[in-house]
N, C-alpha and C positions, 0 to 999 in steps of 0.2 A: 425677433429671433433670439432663440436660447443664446447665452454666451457659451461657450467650449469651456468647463471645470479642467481646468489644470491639476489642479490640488486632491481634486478626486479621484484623476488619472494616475495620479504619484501614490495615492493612499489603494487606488485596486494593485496595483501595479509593485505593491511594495516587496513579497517578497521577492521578485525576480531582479529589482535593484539589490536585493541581500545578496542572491545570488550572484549578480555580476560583481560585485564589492569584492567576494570571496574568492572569484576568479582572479580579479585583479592583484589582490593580495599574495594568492600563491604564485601566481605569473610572478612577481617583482621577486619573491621570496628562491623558487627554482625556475630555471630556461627552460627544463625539459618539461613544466606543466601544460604549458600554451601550445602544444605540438598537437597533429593532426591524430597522430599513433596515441599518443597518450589522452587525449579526449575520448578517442572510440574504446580505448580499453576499457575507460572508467563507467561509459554508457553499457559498455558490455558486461560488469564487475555489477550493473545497479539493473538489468534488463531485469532480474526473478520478481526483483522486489515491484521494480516497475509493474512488471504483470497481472502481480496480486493487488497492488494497488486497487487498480480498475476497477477489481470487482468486490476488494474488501471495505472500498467506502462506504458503500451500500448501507449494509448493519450500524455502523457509528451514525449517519445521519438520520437515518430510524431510529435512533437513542438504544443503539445494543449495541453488541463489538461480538467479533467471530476470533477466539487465540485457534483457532483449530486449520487455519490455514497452510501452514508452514508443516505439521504432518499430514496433510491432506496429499501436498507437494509431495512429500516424498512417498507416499503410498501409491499414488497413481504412476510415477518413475518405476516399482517395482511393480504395479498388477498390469502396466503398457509391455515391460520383459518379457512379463509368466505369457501373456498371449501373443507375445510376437513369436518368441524365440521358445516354448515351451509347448502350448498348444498349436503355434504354427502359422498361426493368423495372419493375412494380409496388414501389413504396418497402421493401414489408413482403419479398417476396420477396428484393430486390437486401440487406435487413438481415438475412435470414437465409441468405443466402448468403454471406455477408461472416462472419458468426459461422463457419460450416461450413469456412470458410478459416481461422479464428483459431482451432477444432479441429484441424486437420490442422499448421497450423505448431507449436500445443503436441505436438502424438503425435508429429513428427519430435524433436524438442526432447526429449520426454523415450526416445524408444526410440535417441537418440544417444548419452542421459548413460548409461542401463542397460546397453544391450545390447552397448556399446562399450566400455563402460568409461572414458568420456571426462569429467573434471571438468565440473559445470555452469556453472560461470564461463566454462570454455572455451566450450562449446557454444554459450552463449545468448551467450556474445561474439560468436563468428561469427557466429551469427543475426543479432543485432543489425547485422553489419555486410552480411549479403548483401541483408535485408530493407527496407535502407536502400537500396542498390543498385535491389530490385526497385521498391519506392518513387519511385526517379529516373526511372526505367524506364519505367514506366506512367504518370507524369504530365510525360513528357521535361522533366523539374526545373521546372516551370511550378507556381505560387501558385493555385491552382483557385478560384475563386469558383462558391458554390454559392447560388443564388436560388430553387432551385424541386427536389423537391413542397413543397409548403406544410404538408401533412402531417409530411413527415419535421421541416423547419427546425423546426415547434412543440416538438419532442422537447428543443431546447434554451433555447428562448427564454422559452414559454410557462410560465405560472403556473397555480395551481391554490390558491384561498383564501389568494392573495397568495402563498405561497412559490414557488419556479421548480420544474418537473419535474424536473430535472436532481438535485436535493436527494430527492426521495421513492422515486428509480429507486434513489440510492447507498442511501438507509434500508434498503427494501425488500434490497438486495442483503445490505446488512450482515447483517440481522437470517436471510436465510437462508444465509450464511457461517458465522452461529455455530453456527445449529442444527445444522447438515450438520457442523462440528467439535468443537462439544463433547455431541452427542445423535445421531449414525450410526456403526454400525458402521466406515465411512470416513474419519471425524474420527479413530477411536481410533484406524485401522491407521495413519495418518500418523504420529500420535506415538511411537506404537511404533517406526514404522521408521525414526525421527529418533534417538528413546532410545538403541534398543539394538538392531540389522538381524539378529543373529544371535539373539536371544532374540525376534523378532518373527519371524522365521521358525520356530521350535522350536514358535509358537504356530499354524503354520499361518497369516502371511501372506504373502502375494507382496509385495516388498520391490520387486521391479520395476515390477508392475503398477502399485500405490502411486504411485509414482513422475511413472510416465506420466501417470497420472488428475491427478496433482498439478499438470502441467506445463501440460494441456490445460484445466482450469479457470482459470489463470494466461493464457492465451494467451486464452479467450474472455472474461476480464472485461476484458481489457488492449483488443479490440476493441469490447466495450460502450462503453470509455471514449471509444474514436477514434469511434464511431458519434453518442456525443454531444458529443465536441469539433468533430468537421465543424458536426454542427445546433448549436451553440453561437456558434463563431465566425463560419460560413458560409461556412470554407473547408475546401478539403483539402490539404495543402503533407507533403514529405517531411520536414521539419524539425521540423511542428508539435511536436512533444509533446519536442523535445530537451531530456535533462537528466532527463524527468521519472519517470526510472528511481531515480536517485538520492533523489528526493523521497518516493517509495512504499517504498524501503530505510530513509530515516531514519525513516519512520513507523512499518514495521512493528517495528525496534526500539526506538524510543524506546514502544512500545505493550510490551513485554515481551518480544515471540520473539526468542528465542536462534538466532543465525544458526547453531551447530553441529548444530541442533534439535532435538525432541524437545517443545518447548512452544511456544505461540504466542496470542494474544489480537486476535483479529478487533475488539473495541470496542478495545482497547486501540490497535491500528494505527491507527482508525478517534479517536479523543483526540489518537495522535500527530500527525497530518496537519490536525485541527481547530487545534492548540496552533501548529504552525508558522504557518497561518495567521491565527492571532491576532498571534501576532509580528510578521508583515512587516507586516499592516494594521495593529496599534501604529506601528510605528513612522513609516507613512503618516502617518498624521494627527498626529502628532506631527512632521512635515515632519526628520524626520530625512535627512541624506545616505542616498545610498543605498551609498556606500561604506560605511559603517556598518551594514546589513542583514548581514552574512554575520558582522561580530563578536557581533553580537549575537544571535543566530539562534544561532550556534556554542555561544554562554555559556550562553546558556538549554538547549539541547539538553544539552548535557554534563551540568546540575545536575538537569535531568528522569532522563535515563540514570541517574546514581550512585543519586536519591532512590529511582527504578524499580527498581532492582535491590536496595531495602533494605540497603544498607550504612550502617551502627550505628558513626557518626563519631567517638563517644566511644569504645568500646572499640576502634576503628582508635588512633586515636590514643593511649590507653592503652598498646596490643602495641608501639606504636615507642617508647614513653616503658617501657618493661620492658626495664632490662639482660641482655644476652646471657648464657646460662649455660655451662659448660661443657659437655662431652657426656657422660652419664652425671649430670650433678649433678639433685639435685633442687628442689623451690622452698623445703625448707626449711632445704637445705643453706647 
């Protein structure tokens, strides 16, 4: 019988001892961190990001990355408005038309990077910037206040045994991001065609289909997220969500995936994006400047990164502290 790897446990396991470390620390640092209210704030402060997560891992383990998520967000918060409140449309209907759009801008997006041969930075950069465009466009750059259905606003305000909705939609999301990547035959083709695209084709996959599917689950969580930032804030604005492309990239690597791809960690993404927001809400209550939010944010991100990727500080430092040999000598020359 196998013996039970301790060390292997500690080493899969590592970022979420980072994680608990960081708890700890602010716990000792402020009383009011470790609170039940002040936990579900912070899950609730990190839910959008959480969201997009899910489905922005996708493209990075495929070896592409999607910036076009975070105005995708805020586009679907204002064309979920224009058909509730505008054209009139039943809430459920105007949010599944709004998804059917955040399908079709992912299938453009990914049948551009494939079939073009167009890097996906490029791509989803332009996206990013026509979508923003379309964004101005449809809401003539006007701050939208949204008051009504009363249905839909619940989506983000409302609670359910005290936690907010907005927390059990990102759970639920997470929990079927992993399964769908590390327990479907379409989790595996991703990794394959992240791995190695010419030995994942030898296997019989479509490296492009992949691709696409990848870009188009990225594009309808990224509108999940804008469907609950409109019912969250109770606006729709073309700006809302700026930046927060950036924030769902640090997450998904400070969570493991290799933006060259090949691997990737849905909980792991899903720690990252919790861990950030322990940070900045540290350093809240700790009435820190907020010029000092982005040094310290930076510090802590870097020492998550190096601990995440298991680099063995002792033997780094050992190979510098080992005299150079010549070429051809041996070690015990």
């Amino acid at each position: 019988m196998k013996a039970f790897n301790w060390r292997q446990l500690l080493l899969d396991l590592r970022l979420f001892w980072i994680l608990l470390l960081l708890m700890a620390l602010l716990s000792v640092a402020s009383d009011r961190f470790l609170t039940i209210d002040n936990l579900t704030n912070v899950l609730w402060s990190v839910c959008l990001i959480g969201i997009m997560c899910t489905g922005a891992i996708y493209a990075p383990i495929t070896g592409g990355i999607d910036l076009s998520v975070a105005t995708i967000a805020a586009l679907a918060g204002i064309i979920a408005n224009l058909l509730m409140n505008v054209c009139d449309l039943n809430w459920l209907l105007a949010i599944a038309i709004t998804l059917g759009i955040g399908v079709l801008i992912g299938w453009v997006n990914g049948i551009v990077t494939t079939k073009f041969n167009v890097p996906a930075f490029i791509v989803t950069m332009a996206a990013k910037t026509y979508l923003f465009g379309i964004a101005m466009l449809v809401s003539n750059g006007d701050q939208i206040t949204i008051m009504q259905p009363k249905a839909f606003l619940a989506i983000g305000i409302d609670k359910y045994l005290g936690i907010p909705i907005p927390i059990y939609l990102m759970a639920l999301l997470v929990v079927f991001s992993h399964l769908l990547l590390k327990h479907t035959v379409f989790g595996r083709q991703c990794i394959a065609v992240g791995a190695n695209e010419v030995a994942a084709k030898l296997s019989g996959v479509n490296p492009d289909r992949t691709r696409i599917i990848a870009y188009i689950i990225s594009a309808v969580t990224a509108s999940i997220a804008g469907i609950v930032m409109a019912s969250l804030t109770q606006q729709a604005y073309a700006m809302n969500a700026t930046g927060y492309e950036f924030d769902v990239i640090t997450a998904i690597v400070i969570g493991g995936t290799s933006l060259m791809g090949g691997n990737g960690s849905v909980a792991g993404a899903l720690i990252g994006a919790v861990m950030v927001g322990f940070i900045n809400n540290g350093l809240n209550l700790l009435d820190m400047p907020s010029s000092y939010h982005p040094i310290a944010t930076g510090i802590v991100i870097l020492v998550a990164l190096i601990m995440n990727q298991g680099v063995s500080l002792p033997g780094f430092i050992k190979r510098l502290r080992r005299p150079d040999r010549a070429p051809g000598q041996t070690a015990s020359q």
